[in-house]
C-alpha positions in Angstrom: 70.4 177.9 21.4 72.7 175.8 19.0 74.0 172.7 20.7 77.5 173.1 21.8 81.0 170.3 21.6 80.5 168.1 24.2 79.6 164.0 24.4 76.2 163.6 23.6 73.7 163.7 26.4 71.9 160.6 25.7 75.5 158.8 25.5 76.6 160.0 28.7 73.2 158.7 31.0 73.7 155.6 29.0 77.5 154.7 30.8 76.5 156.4 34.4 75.1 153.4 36.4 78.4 151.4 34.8 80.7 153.7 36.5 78.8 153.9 39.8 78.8 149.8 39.7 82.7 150.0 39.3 83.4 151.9 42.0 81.3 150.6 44.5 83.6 147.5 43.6 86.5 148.9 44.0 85.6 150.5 47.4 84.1 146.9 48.4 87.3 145.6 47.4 89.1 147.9 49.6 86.9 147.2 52.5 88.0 143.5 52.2 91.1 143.6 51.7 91.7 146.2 54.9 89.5 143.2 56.6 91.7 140.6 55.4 94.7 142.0 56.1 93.1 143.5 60.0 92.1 139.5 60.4 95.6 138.0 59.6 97.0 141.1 61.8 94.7 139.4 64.4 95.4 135.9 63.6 99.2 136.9 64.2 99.1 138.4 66.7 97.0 135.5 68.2 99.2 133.1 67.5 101.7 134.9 69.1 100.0 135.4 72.0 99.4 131.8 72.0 103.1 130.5 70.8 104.3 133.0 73.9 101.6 131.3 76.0 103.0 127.6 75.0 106.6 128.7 75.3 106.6 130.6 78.5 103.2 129.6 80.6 100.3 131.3 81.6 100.9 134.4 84.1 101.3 133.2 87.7 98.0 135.6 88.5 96.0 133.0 85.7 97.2 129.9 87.3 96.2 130.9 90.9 92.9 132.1 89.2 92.3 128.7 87.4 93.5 126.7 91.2 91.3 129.0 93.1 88.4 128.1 90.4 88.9 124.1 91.2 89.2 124.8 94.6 86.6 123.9 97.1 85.5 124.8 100.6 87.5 121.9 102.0 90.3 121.3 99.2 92.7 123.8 97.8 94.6 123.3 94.3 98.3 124.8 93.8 99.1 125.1 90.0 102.8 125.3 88.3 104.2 125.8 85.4 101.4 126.5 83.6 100.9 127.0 79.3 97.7 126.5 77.1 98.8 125.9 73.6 95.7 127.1 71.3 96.9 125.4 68.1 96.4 122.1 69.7 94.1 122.7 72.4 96.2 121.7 75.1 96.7 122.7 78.5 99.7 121.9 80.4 100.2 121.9 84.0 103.8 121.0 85.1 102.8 119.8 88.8 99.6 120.2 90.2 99.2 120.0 94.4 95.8 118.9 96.7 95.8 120.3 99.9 93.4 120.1 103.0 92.7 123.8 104.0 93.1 124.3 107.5 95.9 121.7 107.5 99.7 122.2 107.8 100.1 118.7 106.5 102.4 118.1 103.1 100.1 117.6 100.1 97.4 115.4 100.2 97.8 114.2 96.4 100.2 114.9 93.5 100.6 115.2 89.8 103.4 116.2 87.5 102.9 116.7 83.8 99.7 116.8 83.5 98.2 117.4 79.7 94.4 118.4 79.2 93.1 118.0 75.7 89.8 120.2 75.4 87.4 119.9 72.3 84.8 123.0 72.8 81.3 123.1 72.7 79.0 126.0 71.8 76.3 125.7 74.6 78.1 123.0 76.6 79.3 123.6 79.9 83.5 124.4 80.6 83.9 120.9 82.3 82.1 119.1 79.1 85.4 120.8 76.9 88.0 118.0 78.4 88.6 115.0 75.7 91.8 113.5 77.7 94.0 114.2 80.7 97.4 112.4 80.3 99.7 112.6 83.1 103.4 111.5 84.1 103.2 110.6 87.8 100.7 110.7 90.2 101.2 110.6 94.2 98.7 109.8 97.0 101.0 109.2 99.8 99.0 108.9 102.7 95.7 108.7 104.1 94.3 112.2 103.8 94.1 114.0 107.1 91.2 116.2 106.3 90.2 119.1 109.0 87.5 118.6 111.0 84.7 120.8 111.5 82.6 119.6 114.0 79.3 120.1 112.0 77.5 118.5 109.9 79.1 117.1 106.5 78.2 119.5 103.8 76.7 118.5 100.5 79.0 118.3 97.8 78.8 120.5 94.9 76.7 119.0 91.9 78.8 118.6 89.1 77.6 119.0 85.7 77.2 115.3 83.5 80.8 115.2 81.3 82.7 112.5 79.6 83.9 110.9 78.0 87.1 111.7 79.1 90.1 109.3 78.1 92.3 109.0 81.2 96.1 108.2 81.2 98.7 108.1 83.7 101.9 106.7 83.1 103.1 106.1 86.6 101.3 106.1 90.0 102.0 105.8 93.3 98.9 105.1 95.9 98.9 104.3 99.6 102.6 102.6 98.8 100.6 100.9 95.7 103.1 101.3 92.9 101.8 101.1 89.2 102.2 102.0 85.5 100.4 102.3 82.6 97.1 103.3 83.7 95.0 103.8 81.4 90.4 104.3 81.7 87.3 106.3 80.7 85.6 108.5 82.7 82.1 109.5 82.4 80.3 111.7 84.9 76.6 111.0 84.8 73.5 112.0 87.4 75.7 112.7 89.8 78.0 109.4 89.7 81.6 109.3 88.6 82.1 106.0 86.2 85.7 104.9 85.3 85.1 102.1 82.3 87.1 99.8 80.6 89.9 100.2 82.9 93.4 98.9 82.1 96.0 98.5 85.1 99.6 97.4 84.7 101.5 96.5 87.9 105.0 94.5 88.1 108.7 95.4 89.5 112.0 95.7 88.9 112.7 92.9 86.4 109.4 91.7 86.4 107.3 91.0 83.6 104.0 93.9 83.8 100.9 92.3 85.0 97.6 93.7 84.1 94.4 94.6 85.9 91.2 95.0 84.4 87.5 96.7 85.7 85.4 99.2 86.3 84.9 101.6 89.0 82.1 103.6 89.9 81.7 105.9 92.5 78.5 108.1 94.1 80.1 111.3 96.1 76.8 111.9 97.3 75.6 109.2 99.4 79.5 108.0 99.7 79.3 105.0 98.0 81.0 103.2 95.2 81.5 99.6 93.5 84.2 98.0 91.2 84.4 95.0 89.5 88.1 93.8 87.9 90.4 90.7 86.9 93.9 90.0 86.4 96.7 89.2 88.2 98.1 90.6 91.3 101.1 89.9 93.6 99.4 90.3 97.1 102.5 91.2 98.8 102.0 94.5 96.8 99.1 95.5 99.1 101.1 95.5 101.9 102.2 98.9 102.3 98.9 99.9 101.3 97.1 98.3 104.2 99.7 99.9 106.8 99.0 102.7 105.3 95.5 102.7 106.2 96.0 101.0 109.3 95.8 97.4 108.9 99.1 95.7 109.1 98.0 92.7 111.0 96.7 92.0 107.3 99.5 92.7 105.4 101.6 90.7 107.9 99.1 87.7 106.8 100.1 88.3 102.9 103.7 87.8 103.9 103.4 84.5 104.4 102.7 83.9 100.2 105.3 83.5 98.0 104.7 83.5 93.9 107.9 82.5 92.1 106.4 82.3 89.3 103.4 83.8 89.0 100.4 85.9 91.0 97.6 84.7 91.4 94.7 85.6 89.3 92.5 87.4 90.9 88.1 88.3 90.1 87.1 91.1 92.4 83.9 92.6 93.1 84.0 95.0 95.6 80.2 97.1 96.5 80.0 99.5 99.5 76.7 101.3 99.8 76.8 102.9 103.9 73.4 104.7 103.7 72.0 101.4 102.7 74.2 99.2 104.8 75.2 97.4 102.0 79.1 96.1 101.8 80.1 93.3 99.9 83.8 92.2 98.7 84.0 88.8 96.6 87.7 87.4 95.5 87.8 84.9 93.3 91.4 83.5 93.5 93.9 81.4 91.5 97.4 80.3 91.5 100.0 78.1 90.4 103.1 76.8 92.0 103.6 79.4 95.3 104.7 78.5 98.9 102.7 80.0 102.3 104.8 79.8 105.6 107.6 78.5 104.1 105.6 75.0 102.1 105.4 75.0 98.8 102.2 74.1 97.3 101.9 73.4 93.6 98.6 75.3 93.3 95.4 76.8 95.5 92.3 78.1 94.5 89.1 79.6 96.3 86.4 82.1 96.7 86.6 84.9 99.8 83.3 86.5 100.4 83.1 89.6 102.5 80.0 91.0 103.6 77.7 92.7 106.0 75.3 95.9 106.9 76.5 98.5 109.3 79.6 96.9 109.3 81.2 94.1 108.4 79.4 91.1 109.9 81.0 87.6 108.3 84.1 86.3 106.0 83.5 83.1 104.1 86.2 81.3 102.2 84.5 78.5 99.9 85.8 76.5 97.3 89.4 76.4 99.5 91.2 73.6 97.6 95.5 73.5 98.3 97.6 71.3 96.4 100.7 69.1 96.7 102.4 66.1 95.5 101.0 63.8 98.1 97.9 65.4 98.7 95.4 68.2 99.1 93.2 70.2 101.6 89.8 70.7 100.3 87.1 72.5 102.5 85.1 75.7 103.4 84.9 78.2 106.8 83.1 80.9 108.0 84.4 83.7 110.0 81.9 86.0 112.4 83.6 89.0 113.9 80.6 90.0 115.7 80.5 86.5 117.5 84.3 85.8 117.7 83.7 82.3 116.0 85.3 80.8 113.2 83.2 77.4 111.3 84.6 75.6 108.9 84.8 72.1 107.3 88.3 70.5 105.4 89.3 66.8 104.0 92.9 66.6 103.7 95.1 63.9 101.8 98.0 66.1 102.6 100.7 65.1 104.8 99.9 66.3 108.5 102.7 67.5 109.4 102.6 70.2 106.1 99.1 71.4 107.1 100.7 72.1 110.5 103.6 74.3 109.1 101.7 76.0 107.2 98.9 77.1 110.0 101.8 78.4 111.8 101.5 76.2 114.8 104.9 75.3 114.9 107.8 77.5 115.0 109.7 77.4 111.4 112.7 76.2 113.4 111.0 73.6 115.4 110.8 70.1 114.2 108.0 67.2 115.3 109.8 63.8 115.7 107.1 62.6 113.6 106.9 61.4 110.1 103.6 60.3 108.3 103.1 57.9 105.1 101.1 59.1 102.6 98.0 60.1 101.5 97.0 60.2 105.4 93.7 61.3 105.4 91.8 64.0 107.7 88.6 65.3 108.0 88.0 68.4 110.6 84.9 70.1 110.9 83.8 72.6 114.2 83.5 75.7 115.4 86.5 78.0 117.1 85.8 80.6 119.5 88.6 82.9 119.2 87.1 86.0 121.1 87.1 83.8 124.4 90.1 82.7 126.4 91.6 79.3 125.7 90.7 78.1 129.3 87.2 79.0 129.0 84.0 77.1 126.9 83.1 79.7 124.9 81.5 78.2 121.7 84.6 75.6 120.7 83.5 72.6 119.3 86.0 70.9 117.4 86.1 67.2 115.7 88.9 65.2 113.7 88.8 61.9 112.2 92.3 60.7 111.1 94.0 57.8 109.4 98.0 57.1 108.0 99.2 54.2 106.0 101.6 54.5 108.7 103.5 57.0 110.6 107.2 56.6 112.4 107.0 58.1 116.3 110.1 58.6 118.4 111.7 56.0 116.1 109.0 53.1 116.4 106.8 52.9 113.2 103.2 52.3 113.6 101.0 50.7 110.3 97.6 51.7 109.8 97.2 54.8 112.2 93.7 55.7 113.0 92.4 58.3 115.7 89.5 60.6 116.4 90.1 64.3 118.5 87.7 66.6 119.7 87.8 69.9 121.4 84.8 71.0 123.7 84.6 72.9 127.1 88.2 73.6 127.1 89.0 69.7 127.1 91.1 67.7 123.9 90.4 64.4 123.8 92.2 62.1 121.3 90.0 58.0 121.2 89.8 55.4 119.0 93.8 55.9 118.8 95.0 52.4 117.4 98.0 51.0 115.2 100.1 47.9 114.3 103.7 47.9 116.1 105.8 45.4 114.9 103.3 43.4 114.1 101.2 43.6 117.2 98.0 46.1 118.2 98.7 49.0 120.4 95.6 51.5 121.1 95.4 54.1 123.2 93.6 57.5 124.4 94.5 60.9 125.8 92.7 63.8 127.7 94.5 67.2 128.1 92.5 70.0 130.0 93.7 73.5 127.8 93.4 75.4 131.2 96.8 76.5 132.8 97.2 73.7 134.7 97.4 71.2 131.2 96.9 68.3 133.2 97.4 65.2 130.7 95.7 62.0 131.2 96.8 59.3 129.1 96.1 55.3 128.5 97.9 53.2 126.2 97.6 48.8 125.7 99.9 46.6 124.0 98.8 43.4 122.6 100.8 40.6 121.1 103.7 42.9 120.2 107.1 40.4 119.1 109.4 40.8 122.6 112.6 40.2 120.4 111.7 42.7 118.1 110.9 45.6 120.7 114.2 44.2 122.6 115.9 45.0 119.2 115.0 48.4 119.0 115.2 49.2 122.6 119.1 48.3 122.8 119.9 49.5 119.3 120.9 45.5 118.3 120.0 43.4 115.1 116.8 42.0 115.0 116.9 38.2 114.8 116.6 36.8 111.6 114.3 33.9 112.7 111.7 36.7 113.7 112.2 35.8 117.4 110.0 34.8 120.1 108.1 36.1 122.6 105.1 38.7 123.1 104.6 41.6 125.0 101.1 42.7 126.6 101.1 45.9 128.6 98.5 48.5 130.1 99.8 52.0 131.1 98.2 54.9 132.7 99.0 58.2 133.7 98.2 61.7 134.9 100.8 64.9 135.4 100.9 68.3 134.0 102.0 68.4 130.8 104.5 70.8 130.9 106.5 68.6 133.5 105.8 65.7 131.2 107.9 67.7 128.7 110.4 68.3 131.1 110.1 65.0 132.4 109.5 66.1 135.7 107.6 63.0 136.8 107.3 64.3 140.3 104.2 65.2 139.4 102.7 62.3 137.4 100.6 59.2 138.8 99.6 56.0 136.9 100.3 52.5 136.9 101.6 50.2 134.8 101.3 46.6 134.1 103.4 44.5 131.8 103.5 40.8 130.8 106.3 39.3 129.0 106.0 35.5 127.6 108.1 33.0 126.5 110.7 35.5 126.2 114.2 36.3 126.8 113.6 38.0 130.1 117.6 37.9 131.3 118.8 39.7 127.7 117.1 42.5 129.0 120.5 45.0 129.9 119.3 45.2 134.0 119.4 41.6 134.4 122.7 41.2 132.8 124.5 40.9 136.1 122.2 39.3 138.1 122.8 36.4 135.4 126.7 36.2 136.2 125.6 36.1 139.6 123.2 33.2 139.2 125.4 31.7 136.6 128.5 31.6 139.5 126.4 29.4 141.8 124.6 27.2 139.0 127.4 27.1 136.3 125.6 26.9 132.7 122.5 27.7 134.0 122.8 30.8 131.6 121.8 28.6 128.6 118.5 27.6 129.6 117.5 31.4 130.6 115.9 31.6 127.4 111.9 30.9 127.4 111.2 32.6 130.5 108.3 35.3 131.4 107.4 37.9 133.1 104.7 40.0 135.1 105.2 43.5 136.3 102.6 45.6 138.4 103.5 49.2 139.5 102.2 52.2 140.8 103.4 56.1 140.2 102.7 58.6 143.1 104.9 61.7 144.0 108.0 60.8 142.2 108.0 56.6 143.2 107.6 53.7 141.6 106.2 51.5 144.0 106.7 47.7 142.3 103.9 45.1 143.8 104.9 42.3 141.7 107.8 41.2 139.8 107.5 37.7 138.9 109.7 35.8 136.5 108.6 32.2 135.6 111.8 30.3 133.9 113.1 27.0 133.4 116.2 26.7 135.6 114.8 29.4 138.0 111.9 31.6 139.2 111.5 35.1 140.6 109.3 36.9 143.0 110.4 40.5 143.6 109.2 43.7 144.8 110.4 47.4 145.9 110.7 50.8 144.9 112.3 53.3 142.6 112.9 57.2 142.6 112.1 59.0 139.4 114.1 62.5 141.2 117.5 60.4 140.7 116.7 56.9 139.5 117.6 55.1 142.4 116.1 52.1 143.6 115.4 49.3 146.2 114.6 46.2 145.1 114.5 42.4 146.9 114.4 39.6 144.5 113.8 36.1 146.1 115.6 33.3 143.8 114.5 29.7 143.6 115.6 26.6 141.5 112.7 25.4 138.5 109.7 27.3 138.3 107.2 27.2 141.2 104.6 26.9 138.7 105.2 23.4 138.3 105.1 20.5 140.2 108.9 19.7 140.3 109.9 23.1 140.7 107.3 23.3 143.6 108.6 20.1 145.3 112.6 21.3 144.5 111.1 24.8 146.5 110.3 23.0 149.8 112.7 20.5 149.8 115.8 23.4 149.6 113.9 26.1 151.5 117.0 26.3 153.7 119.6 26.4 150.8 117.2 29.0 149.1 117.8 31.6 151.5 121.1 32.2 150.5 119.6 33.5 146.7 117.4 36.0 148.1 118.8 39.3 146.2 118.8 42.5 146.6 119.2 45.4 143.2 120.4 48.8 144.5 122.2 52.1 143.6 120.5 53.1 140.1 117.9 52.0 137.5 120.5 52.5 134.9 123.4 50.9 136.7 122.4 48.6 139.6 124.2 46.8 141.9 123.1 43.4 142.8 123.7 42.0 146.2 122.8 38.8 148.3 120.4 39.8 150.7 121.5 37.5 153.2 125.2 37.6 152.7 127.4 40.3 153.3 129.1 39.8 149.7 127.8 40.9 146.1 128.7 41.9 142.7 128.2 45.2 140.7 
C-alpha cells in the first residue's frame, strides 16, 4: 500500500506528549483561577460578615450564648451591645452586668465599654486567646448580697493557667472608692489570680492625680490573697468604702485628718490566709503639713501593724512620731481586742494642751484656762482597759511624769511646773505637784476616785510666797515697785464631789485651812477696810502704823460652814483675837473680833492690856451680814458702821 498525504507519523508522536503538557496547564490554570476567585468570593463575603458584625453587633441569641457561657452556678452575666470585629480581633461589649442568681438585688458589678483584644492560639485553650481587656467605667456599688444556700460552699471551677493579659480601666468606682487610670497585668497561674505591676491613679475635682503602685494576688480556692503597694492616698477617700462594708466607726476616725497639701504616703502590705489563720496588714505612713481634730501638725510618721490567726488578735502602732513648732510626741502602743487593753509608751515636747485637743478629750468648743511654756515635757507609759467600766479596776495602770518651764492657771503663773499622775484601781492620783508663785514654793497633791461619786481630795502648801505681790493680783492693783513686803505660808485641805466643786456647791466639801501672813499689810486687805475707819475714829492716825502687822488663820469646812478657831492679828498700834463662823450657801457670817492697844506679844502691849482691860471692852467687834460686804459693829455698844 503506497503511503498516503498526511504529516508524517514519526513527526506526529514526536509533538504528542507537548500537547498533553499544555493542556494539563491550561486546565490547572483554570482550576486556580476558579480557586482564587471562590477564595476572594469567600474572603468577601467574610469581611462582610465581619464589617456587618462590627457595625451592627453580634445577634442578641450570640450574646446570651457567650453570657450564659461565663455564667456560673452562683453568678449570672448579662451582655449588650455586642460586635466582634475580625480585622482587628476585637470584641466589644457595650455594658456588661454581674448578677447573684436567686437574688432580686440590682447588679452586683458593672462595666461599660469594655474592649477584648484576642491573639489565637492553635492548641491553646479559648481563655489563653485574651491579650488586653480595656474598659471605660467599672461599678461595684455595694457589698455583694450573694444567695445562700445552706450547704456546703462548692468548689470553684478550675480555670485554665492564662495571661498575660494587659488590663485597663479608665474609670472605677468601688465600694464608694472613686479612681482613674487603672492600669495592671494579669496572670492566671496553678490556680492563683496575679495582678503585677499595678498602676493606680486616684485624686478629685481639681486635684492633682495621685498614684498607687502594687501587686495583688489572690487564691479562689482556699480564699485567700495578699497585696503589697506604695503611693499616696487621701484617707478620707476610704471613708465611704468602710460604711460600705460596715465600718463607719473607722471612717468616722479618718475624719479627723486633714491634708492641705498633700496625702500621706503610704507602704502597704496586706496578707490574709483563713485556712491557715494567717492575717497580717502593715502601713507604713508619711506626711507633711496636715491637721487631726482641728491642730495642725507640720508632719507625722509611723508604722501600723495588724495581725492575728482566727481573727484579728492585736494592732500595734510603732515608730509614732507627731510634729509641731514647739515640740513633738514620740512613742509606741499596743492594742488587744481580745483583752480590751490598750499599752503604749510616748515622750512629748509638745504643748499639753495640743496633745489634749487632738485626743478629743475636750470638746472643740471648750477652752482650759490654762496656758503652758514651752517645750513642757511628758513621758506616759501604761496600760488602758477599755472593755471594763470606768468605775471598775480592770487592768488600768497608768503613769505620767510631767514638767513646764512654766504654766499660767486661773491667771497666777507658776515657773518650773513639775508633777507625777497615775491611774490604778479606778483612783487618779496627781504627787510630787510643785512650782514657784511669785517667787515662793507652792506644792500640792490630788486624789480623784473615777467612780460616780468623783469624790476629790486635794492638798496644797504655800511657802514664802511675797504677800504684796499675791495682794496685787487678788484686788487687780499695781504691784509695788519696791517688790513689797511680807510672806504668805498656807496649808489647805479638802474633800467634796467633784462635780459640786465645779459648781461650787461647797455644801458638800470638808477641809481645813490654815494661813499665816507676816510682816504684812494685813488691814489693805478689802474686808478690813472698814474696820480700819472704825479703829482709826477712836485712835485718830492710828491708820499709819497698820502696816507691819501679821496674821494667823485656822478653819474648818463641814456641811457648808466655815467654822474660824483662830484669827489673830499681831500689829504695832493694835492686836486681834477673833473667831466665828461663815456660810458658804449665802456668804453670810458671824464673827467677834476682840480689839486691844500694842500687841500682846510684847511686854508693853501686855502691861497696856491689863492696865485698860475696862476701857478695852468697848473695842470688842463684831463683822456681820456678808463675806463680801460686812458690817462691822461694836459688840458692846448698840452703835456701828457699815
Amino acid at each position: 500500500m503506497a503511503d498516503g498525504p498526511g504529516i508524517p507519523f514519526g513527526s506526529a508522536g514526536a509533538n504528542f506528549p507537548r500537547d498533553r503538557r499544555e493542556r494539563l496547564r491550561r486546565s490547572r490554570g483554570r482550576r486556580f483561577f476558579r480557586a482564587l476567585l471562590a477564595g476572594a468570593f469567600l474572603l468577601a463575603l467574610a469581611l462582610g460578615v465581619a464589617a456587618r458584625l462590627a457595625a451592627v453587633g453580634l445577634p442578641r441569641a450570640w450574646s446570651d450564648a457567650i453570657a450564659r457561657a461565663l455564667s456560673t452556678d452562683d453568678f449570672a452575666f448579662e451582655l449588650e451591645r455586642v460586635s466582634f470585629s475580625l480585622a482587628s480581633m476585637r470584641l466589644r461589649i457595650g455594658e456588661a452586668r454581674l448578677y447573684a442568681k436567686g437574688s432580686l438585688l440590682p447588679p452586683i458589678a458593672e462595666a461599660r465599654g469594655t474592649a477584648v483584644v484576642l491573639r489565637p492560639r492553635l492548641a491553646r485553650p479559648g481563655p489563653d486567646w485574651i491579650r488586653s481587656v480595656e474598659v471605660e467605667s467599672f461599678s461595684l456599688p455595694e457589698v455583694p448580697d450573694l444567695p445562700d444556700d445552706g450547704g456546703d460552699d462548692s468548689p470553684l471551677p478550675a480555670l485554665p493557667d492564662l495571661g498575660p493579659v494587659d488590663l485597663h480601666c479608665a474609670r472605677a468606682d468601688v465600694l464608694g472608692l472613686r479612681a482613674f487610670g487603672l492600669r495592671s497585668r494579669m496572670t492566671f497561674e496553678g490556680g492563683s489570680l496575679v495582678l503585677s505591676d499595678g498602676r493606680l491613679l486616684t485624686g478629685g475635682p481639681g486635684e492633682p492625680p495621685r498614684l498607687l503602685e502594687g501587686t495583688f494576688r489572690l487564691d479562689p480556692a482556699a480564699y485567700a490573697f495578699s497585696s503589697d503597694g506604695a503611693g499616696h492616698l487621701d484617707p478620707n477617700r476610704l471613708r465611704e468604702l468602710l460604711r460600705r462594708v460596715g465600718e463607719p466607726e473607722i471612717g468616722d476616725e479618718i475624719a479627723k485628718f486633714e491634708f492641705p497639701d498633700a496625702p500621706p504616703h503610704v507602704v502597704a502590705s496586706w496578707r490574709y490566709a483563713p485556712d491557715a489563720n494567717e492575717r497580717l496588714l502593715r502601713l507604713e505612713l508619711a506626711c507633711g503639713p496636715a491637721r487631726y481634730n482641728g491642730v495642725p501638725v507640720s508632719g507625722f510618721s509611723g508604722t501600723i501593724v495588724v495581725d492575728g490567726d482566727g481573727g484579728w488578735r492585736r494592732v500595734a502602732v510603732d515608730g509614732l512620731r507627731v510634729d509641731r513648732p514647739e515640740g513633738s510626741v514620740d512613742g509606741r502602743l499596743e492594742i488587744l481586742p481580745r483583752a480590751h487593753t490598750i499599752s503604749f509608751q510616748a515622750m512629748s515636747t509638745m504643748d499639753p494642751l495640743r496633745v489634749v485637743a487632738m485626743l478629743g478629750v475636750l470638746d472643740a468648743d471648750e477652752e482650759l484656762p490654762i496656758a503652758f511654756d514651752n517645750p513642757s515635757f511628758a513621758a506616759a507609759s501604761g496600760v488602758l482597759d477599755y472593755g471594763a467600766e470606768v468605775t471598775g479596776s480592770g487592768a488600768t495602770d497608768i503613769r505620767v511624769d510631767a514638767r513646764a518651764p512654766g504654766l499660767v492657771a486661773g491667771g497666777l503663773r507658776f515657773e518650773g511646773a513639775t508633777g507625777t499622775m497615775a491611774v490604778s484601781n479606778g483612783v487618779l492620783v496627781a504627787t510630787n505637784l510643785a512650782a514657784s508663785c511669785f517667787g515662793g514654793a507652792v506644792a500640792g497633791s490630788l486624789r480623784l476616785t473615777l467612780d460616780e461619786a468623783r469624790t476629790l481630795s486635794a492638798e496644797a502648801r504655800a511657802r514664802g510666797v511675797p504677800w504684796d505681790r499675791v495682794h496685787a493680783f487678788a484686788s487687780g492693783t499695781p504691784e509695788p515697785e519696791d517688790g513689797g513686803h511680807g510672806t504668805l505660808e498656807a496649808d489647805v485641805s479638802l474633800v467634796a464631789p467633784a462635780d459640786d466643786l465645779v459648781s461650787r456647791r461647797w455644801e458638800t466639801a470638808s477641809g481645813s485651812v490654815s494661813l499665816s501672813l507676816r510682816e504684812s499689810q494685813v488691814f489693805r486687805i478689802p474686808f478690813f477696810t472698814d474696820l480700819v475707819g472704825i479703829l482709826g475714829a477712836v485712835i485718830p492716825g492710828v491708820d499709819l502704823l497698820m502696816d507691819r502687822d501679821s496674821l494667823d488663820l485656822r478653819a474648818k469646812l463641814e456641811g457648808g460652814v466655815l467654822d474660824v478657831s483662830k484669827l489673830d492679828i499681831e500689829g504695832t498700834a493694835f492686836s486681834i483675837a477673833g473667831r466665828g463662823r461663815a456660810w458658804t450657801e449665802d456668804r453670810s457670817l458671824d464673827l467677834t473680833l476682840d480689839v486691844h492697844l500694842l500687841n500682846r506679844g510684847t511686854w508693853l502691849g501686855a502691861g497696856v492690856y491689863w492696865l485698860t482691860t475696862p476701857f478695852s471692852k468697848i473695842f470688842a467687834i463684831r463683822a456681820s451680814g456678808t463675806v463680801d460686804d460686812p458690817e462691822w459693829s461694836s459688840a458692846r455698844l448698840s452703835s456701828g458702821k457699815k
